[in-house]
VOPA-660186 format. One record per residue (C-alpha): residue number from 1; residue in one letter; x, y, z. Coordinates in steps of 0.2 Angstrom, whole numbers, plus 5000, padded with zeros to 4 digits. Last residue first. Layout:
BEGIN
<rec><n>NUM</n><res>A</res><x>X</x><y>Y</y><z>Z</z></rec>
...
# end
This chain:
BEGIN
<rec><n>236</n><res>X</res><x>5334</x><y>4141</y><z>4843</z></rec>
<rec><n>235</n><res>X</res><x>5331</x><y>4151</y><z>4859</z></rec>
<rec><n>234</n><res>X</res><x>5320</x><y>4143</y><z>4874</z></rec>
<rec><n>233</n><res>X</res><x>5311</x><y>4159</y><z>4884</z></rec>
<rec><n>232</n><res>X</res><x>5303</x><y>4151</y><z>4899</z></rec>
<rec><n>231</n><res>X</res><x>5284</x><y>4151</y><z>4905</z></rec>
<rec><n>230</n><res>X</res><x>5284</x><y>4147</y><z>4923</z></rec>
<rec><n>229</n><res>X</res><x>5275</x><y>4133</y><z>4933</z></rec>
<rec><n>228</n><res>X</res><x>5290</x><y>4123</y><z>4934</z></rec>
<rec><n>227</n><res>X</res><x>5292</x><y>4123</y><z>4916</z></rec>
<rec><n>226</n><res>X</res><x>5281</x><y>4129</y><z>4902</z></rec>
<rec><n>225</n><res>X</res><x>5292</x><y>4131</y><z>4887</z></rec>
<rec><n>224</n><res>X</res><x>5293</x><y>4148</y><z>4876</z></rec>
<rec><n>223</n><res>X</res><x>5301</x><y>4152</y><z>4859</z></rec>
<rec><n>222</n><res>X</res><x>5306</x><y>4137</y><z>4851</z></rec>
<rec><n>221</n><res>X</res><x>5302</x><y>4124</y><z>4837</z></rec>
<rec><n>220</n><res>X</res><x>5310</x><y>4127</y><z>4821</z></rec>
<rec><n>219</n><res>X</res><x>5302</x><y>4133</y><z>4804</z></rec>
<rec><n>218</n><res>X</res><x>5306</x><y>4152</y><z>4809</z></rec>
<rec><n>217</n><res>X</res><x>5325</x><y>4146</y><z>4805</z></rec>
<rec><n>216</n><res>X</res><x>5329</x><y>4165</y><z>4806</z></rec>
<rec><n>215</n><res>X</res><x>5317</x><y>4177</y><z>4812</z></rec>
<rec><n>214</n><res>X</res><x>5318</x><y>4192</y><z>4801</z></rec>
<rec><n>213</n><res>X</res><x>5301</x><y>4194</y><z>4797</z></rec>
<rec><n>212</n><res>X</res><x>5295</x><y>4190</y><z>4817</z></rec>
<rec><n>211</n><res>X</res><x>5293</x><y>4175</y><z>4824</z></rec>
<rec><n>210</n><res>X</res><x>5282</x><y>4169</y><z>4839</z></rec>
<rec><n>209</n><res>X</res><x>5280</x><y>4149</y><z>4842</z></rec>
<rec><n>208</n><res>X</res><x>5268</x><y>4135</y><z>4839</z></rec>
<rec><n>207</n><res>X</res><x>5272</x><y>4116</y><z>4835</z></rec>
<rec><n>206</n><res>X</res><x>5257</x><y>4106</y><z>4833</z></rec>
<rec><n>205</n><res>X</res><x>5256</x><y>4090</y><z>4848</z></rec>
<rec><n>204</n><res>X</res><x>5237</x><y>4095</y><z>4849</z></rec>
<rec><n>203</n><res>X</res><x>5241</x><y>4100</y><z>4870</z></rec>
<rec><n>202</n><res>X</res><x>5258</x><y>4108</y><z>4864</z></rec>
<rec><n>201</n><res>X</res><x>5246</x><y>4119</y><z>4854</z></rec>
<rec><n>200</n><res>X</res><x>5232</x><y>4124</y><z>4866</z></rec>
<rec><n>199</n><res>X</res><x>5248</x><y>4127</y><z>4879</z></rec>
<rec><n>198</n><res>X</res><x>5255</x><y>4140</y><z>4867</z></rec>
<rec><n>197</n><res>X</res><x>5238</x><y>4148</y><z>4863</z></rec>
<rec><n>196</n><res>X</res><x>5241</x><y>4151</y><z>4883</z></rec>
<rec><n>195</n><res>X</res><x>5253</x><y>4161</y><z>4880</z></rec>
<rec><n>194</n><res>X</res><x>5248</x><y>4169</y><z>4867</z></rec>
<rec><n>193</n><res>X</res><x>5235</x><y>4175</y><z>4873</z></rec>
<rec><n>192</n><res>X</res><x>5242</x><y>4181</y><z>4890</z></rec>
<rec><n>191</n><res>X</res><x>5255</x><y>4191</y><z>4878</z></rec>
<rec><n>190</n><res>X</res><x>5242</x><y>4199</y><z>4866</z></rec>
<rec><n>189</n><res>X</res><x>5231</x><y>4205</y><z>4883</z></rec>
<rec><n>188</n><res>X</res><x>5248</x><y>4214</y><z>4890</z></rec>
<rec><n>187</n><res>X</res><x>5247</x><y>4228</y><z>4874</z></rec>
<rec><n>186</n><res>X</res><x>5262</x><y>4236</y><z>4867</z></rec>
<rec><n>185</n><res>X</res><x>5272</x><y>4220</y><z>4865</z></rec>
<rec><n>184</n><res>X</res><x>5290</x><y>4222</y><z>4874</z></rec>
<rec><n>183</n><res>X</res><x>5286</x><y>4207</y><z>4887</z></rec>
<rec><n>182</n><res>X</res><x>5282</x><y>4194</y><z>4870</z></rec>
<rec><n>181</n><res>X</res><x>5301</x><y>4195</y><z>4866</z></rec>
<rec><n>180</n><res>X</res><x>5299</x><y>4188</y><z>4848</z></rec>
<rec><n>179</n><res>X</res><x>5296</x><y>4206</y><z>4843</z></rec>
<rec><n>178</n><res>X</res><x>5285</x><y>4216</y><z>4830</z></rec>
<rec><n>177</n><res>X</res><x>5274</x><y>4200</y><z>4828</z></rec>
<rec><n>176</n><res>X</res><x>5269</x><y>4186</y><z>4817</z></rec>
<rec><n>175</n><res>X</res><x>5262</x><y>4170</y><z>4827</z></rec>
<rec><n>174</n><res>X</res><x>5266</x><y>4154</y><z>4819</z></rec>
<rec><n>173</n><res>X</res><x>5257</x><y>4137</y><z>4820</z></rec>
<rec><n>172</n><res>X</res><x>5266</x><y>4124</y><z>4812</z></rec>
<rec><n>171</n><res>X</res><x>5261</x><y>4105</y><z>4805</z></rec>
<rec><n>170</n><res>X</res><x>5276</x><y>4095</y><z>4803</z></rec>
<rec><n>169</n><res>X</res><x>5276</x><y>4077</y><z>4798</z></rec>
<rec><n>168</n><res>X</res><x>5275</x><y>4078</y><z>4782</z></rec>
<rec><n>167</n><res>X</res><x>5287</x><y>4066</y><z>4777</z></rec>
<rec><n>166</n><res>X</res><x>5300</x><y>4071</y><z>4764</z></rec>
<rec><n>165</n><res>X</res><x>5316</x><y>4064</y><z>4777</z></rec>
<rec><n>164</n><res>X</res><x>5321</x><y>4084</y><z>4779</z></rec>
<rec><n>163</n><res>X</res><x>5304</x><y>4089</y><z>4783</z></rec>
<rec><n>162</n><res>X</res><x>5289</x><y>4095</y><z>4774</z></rec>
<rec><n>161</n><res>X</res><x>5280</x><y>4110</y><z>4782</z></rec>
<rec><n>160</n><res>X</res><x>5262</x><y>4113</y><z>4782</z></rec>
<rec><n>159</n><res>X</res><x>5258</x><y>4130</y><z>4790</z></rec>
<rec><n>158</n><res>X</res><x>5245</x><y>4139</y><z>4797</z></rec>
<rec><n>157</n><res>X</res><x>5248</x><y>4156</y><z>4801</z></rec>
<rec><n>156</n><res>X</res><x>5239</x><y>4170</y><z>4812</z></rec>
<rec><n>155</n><res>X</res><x>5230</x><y>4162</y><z>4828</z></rec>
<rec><n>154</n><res>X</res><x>5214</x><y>4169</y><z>4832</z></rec>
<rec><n>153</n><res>X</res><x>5212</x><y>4170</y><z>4851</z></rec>
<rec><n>152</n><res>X</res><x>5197</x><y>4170</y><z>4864</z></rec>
<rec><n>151</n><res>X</res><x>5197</x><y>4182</y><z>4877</z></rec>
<rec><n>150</n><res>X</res><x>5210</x><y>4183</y><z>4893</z></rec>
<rec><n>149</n><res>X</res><x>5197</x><y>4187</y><z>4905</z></rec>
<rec><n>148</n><res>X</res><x>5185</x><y>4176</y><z>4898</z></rec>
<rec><n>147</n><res>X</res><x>5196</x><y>4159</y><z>4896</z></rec>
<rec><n>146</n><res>X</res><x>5198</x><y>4156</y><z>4881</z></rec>
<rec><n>145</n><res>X</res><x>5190</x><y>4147</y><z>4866</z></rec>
<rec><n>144</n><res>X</res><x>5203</x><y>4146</y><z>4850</z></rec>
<rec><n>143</n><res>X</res><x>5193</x><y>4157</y><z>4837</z></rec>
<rec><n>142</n><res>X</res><x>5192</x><y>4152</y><z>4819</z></rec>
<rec><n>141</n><res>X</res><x>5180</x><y>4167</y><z>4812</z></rec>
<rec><n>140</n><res>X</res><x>5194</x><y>4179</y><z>4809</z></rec>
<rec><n>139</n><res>X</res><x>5201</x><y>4168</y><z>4795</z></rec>
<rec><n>138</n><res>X</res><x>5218</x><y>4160</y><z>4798</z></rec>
<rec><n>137</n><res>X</res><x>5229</x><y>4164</y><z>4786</z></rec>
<rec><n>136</n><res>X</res><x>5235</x><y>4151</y><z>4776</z></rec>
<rec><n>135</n><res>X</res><x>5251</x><y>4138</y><z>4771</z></rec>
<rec><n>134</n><res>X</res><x>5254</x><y>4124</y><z>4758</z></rec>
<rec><n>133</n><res>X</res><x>5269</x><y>4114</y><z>4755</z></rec>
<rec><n>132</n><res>X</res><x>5281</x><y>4123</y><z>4764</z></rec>
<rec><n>131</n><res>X</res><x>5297</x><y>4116</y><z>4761</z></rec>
<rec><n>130</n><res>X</res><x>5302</x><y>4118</y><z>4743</z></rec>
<rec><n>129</n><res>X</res><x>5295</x><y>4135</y><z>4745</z></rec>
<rec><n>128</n><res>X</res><x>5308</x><y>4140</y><z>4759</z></rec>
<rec><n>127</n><res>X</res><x>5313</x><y>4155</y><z>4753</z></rec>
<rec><n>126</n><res>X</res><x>5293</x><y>4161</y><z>4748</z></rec>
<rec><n>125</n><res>X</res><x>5290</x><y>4158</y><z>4767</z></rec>
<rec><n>124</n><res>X</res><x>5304</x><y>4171</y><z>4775</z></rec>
<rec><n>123</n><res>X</res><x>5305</x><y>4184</y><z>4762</z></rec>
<rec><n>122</n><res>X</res><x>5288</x><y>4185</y><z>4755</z></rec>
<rec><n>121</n><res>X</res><x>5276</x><y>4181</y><z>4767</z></rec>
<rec><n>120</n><res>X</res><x>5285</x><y>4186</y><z>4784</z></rec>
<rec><n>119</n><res>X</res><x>5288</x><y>4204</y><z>4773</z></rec>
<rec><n>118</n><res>X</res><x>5270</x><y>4205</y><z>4773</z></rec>
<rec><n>117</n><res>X</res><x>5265</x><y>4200</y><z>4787</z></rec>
<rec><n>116</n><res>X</res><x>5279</x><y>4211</y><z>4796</z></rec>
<rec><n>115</n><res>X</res><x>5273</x><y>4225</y><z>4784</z></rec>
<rec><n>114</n><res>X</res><x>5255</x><y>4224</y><z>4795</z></rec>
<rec><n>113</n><res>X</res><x>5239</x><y>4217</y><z>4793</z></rec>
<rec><n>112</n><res>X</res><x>5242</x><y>4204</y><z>4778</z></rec>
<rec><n>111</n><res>X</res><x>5228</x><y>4193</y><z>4770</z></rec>
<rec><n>110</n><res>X</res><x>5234</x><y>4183</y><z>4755</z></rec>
<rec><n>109</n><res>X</res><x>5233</x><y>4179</y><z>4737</z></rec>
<rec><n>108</n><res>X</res><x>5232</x><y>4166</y><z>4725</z></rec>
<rec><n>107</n><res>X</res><x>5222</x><y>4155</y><z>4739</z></rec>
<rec><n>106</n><res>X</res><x>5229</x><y>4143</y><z>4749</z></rec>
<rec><n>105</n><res>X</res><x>5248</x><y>4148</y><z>4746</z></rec>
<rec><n>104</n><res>X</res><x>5261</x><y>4138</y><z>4742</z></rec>
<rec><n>103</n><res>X</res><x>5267</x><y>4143</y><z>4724</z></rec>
<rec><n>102</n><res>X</res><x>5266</x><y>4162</y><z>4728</z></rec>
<rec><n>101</n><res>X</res><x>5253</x><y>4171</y><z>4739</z></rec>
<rec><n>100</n><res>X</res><x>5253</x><y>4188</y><z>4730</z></rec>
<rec><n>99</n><res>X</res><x>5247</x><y>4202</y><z>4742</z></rec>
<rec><n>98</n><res>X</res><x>5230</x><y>4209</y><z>4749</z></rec>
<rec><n>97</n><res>X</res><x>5228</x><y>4221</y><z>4761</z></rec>
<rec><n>96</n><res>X</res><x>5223</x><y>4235</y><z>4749</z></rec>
<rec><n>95</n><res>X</res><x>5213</x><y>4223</y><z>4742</z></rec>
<rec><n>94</n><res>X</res><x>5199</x><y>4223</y><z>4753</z></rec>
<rec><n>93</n><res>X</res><x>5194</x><y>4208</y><z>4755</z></rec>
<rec><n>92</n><res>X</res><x>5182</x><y>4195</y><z>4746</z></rec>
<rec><n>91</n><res>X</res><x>5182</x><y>4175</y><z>4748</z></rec>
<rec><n>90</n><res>X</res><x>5184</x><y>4162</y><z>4735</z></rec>
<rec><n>89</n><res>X</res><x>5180</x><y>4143</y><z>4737</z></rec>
<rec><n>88</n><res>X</res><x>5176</x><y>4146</y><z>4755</z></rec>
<rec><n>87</n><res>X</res><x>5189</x><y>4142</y><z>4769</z></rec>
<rec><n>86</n><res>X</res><x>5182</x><y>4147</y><z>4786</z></rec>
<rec><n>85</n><res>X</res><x>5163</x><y>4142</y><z>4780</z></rec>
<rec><n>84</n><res>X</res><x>5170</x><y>4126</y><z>4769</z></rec>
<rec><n>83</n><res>X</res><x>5180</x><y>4119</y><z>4783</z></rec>
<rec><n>82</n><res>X</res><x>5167</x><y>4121</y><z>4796</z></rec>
<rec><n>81</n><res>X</res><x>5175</x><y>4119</y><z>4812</z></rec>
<rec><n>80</n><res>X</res><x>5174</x><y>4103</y><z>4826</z></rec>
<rec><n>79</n><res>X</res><x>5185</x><y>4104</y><z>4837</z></rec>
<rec><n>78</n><res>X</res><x>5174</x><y>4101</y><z>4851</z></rec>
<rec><n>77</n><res>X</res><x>5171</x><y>4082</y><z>4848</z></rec>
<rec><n>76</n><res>X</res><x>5190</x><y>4081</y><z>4846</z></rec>
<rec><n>75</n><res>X</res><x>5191</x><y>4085</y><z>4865</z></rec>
<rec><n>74</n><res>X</res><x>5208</x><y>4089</y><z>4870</z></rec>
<rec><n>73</n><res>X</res><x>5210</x><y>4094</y><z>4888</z></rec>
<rec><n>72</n><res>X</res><x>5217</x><y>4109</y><z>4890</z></rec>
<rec><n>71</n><res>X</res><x>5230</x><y>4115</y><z>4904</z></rec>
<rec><n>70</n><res>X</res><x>5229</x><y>4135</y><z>4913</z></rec>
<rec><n>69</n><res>X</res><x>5241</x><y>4138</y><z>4928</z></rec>
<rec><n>68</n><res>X</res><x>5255</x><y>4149</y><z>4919</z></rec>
<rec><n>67</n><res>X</res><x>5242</x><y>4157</y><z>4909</z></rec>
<rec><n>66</n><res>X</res><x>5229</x><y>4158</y><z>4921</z></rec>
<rec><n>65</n><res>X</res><x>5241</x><y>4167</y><z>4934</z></rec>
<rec><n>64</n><res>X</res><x>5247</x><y>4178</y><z>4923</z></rec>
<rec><n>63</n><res>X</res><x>5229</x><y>4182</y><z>4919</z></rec>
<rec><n>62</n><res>X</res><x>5226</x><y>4187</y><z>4937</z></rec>
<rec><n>61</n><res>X</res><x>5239</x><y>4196</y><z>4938</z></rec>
<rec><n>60</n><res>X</res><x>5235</x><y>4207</y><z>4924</z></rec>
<rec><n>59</n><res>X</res><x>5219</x><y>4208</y><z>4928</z></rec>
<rec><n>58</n><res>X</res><x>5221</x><y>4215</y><z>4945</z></rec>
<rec><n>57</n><res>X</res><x>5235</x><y>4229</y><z>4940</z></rec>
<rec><n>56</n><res>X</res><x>5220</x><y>4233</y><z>4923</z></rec>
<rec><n>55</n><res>X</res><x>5206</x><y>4235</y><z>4940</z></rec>
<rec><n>54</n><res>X</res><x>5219</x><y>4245</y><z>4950</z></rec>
<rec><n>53</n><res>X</res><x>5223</x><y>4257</y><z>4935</z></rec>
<rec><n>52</n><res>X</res><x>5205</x><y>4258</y><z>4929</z></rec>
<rec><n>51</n><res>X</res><x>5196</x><y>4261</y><z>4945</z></rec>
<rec><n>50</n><res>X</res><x>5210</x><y>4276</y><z>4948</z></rec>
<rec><n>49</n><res>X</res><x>5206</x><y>4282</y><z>4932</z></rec>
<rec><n>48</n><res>X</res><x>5186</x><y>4283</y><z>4935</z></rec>
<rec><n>47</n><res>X</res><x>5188</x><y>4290</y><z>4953</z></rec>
<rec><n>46</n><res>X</res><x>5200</x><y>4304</y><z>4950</z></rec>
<rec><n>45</n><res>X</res><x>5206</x><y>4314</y><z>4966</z></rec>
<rec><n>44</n><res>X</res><x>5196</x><y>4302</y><z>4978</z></rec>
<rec><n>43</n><res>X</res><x>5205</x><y>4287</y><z>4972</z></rec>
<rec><n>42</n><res>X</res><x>5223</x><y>4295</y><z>4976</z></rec>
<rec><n>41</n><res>X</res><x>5218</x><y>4292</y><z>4995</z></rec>
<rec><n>40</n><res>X</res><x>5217</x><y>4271</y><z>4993</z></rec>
<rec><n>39</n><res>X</res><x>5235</x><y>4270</y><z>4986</z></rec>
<rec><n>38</n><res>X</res><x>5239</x><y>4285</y><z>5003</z></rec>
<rec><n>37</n><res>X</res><x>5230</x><y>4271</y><z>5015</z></rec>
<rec><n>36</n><res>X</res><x>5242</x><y>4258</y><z>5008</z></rec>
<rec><n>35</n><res>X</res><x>5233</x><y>4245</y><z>4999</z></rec>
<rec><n>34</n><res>X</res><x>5228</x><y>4230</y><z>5007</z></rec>
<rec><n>33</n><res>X</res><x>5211</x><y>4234</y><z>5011</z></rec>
<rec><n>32</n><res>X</res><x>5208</x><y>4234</y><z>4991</z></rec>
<rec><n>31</n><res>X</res><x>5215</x><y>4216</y><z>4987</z></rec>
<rec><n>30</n><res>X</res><x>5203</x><y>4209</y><z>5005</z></rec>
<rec><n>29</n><res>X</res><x>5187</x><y>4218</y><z>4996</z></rec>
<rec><n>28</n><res>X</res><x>5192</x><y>4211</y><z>4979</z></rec>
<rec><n>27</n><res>X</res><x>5194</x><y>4194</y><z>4985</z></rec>
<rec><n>26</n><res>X</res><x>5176</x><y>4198</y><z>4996</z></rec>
<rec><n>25</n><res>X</res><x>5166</x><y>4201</y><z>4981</z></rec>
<rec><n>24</n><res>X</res><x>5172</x><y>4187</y><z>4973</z></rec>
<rec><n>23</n><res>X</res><x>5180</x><y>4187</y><z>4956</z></rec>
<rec><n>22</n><res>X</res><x>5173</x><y>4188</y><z>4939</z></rec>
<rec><n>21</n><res>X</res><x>5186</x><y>4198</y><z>4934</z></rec>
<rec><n>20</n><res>X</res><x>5175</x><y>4212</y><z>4925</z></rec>
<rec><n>19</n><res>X</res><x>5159</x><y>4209</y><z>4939</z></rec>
<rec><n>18</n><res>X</res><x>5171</x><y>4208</y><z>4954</z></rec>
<rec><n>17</n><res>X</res><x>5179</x><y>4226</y><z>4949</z></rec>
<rec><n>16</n><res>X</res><x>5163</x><y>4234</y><z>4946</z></rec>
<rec><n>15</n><res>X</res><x>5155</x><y>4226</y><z>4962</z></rec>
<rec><n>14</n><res>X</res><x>5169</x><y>4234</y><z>4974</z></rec>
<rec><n>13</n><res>X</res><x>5172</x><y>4249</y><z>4965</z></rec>
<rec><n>12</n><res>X</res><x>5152</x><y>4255</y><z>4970</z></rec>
<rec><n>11</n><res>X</res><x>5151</x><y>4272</y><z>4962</z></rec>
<rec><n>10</n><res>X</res><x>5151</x><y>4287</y><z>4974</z></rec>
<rec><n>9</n><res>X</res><x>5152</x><y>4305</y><z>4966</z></rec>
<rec><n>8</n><res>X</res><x>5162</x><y>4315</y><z>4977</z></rec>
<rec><n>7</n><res>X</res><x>5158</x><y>4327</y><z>4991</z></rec>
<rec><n>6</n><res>X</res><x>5172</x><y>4335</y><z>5003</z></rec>
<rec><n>5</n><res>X</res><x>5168</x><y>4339</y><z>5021</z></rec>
<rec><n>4</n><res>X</res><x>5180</x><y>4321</y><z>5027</z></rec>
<rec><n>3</n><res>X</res><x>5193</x><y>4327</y><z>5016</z></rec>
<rec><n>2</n><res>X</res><x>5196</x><y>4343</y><z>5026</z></rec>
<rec><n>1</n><res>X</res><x>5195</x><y>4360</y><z>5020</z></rec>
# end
């Protein structure tokens, strides 16, 4: 049987792809036409996956793009949070996720997602107590304002650190995960994320990197610089 005698269920690619991008109609059009004609064939043998592997290849680009491109403009009037609504008094949580804070913590215990949380808690910030002066998990509600496609961003750790001359004149912002290599985590959207949480920070002058439980010297700047319109892995 020939392709052209075969019935499928049309939908309109084109408009679906523009609306989740919010790109043109015609930049999608001209991204489409430039696939090979055996790329464009595969669509008529699963319509739904084929739309969501070339709309996922199409984001990821495109957030790649934001993330190397994207600067902020710090406007105090818009960091505006409402201290006692992110950081009540008390505050309930299941307390399967909950572990002792120690001496520095905000509250007497602390929110932890994962076992690198947790080790990160006890392990690398309970060593270092006569450093850290005080340290939280930032509340679910305090969102970094993104763009769209990438969505908005909830840091994990906030940290006040005291230096070697006893000012404190640190203030860290550190991101828990499995790896520091931010290309081996599971889901792309994390790494655009953070790398534009990294441009928030640098814009604030607060020092923001990725560490895992085993991260040595976690307290010290490093992870990624923007350079040259590239982000570029900096070791300690």
């Amino acid at each position: 049987m020939e392709a052209s005698d075969r019935k499928y269920p049309v939908f309109d690619l084109i408009s679906r792809v523009a609306d989740e991008t919010k790109l043109t109609r015609k930049t999608v059009r001209k991204i489409f036409e430039c696939l090979s004609v055996k790329q464009k064939g595969y669509l008529f043998s699963n319509p739904e996956g084929w739309c969501r592997v070339f709309l996922e290849a199409i984001k990821n680009v495109l957030c790649q793009h934001i993330a190397n491109q994207i600067v902020f403009t710090i406007d105090p009037a818009q960091l505006v949070y409402d201290s006692e609504e992110l950081f009540p008094q008390s505050r309930a949580m299941p307390q399967r996720e909950l572990i002792p804070a120690g001496k520095r913590g905000l509250y007497n215990k602390v929110q932890v997602d994962s076992d690198v949380e947790r080790f990160f808690v006890q392990k690398s910030i309970s060593r270092k107590e006569e450093y850290v002066v005080l340290y939280f998990k930032f509340p679910p509600k305090f969102k970094i304002p993104m763009p769209k496609v990438i969505g908005n961003y909830n840091p994990d750790w906030g940290i006040v650190y005291k230096g070697d001359d006893g000012k404190l004149n640190l203030q860290l912002v550190r991101e828990t995960k499995g790896t520091e290599d931010i290309e081996q985590l599971q889901f792309s959207s994390e790494k655009f994320k953070i790398l534009c949480a990294k441009r928030f920070f640098e814009a604030l002058g607060i020092s923001y990197r990725v560490v895992t439980d085993k991260t040595l010297r976690w307290w010290e700047e490093a992870g990624y610089k923007h350079e040259g319109g590239l982000f570029l892995k900096v070791q300690p």
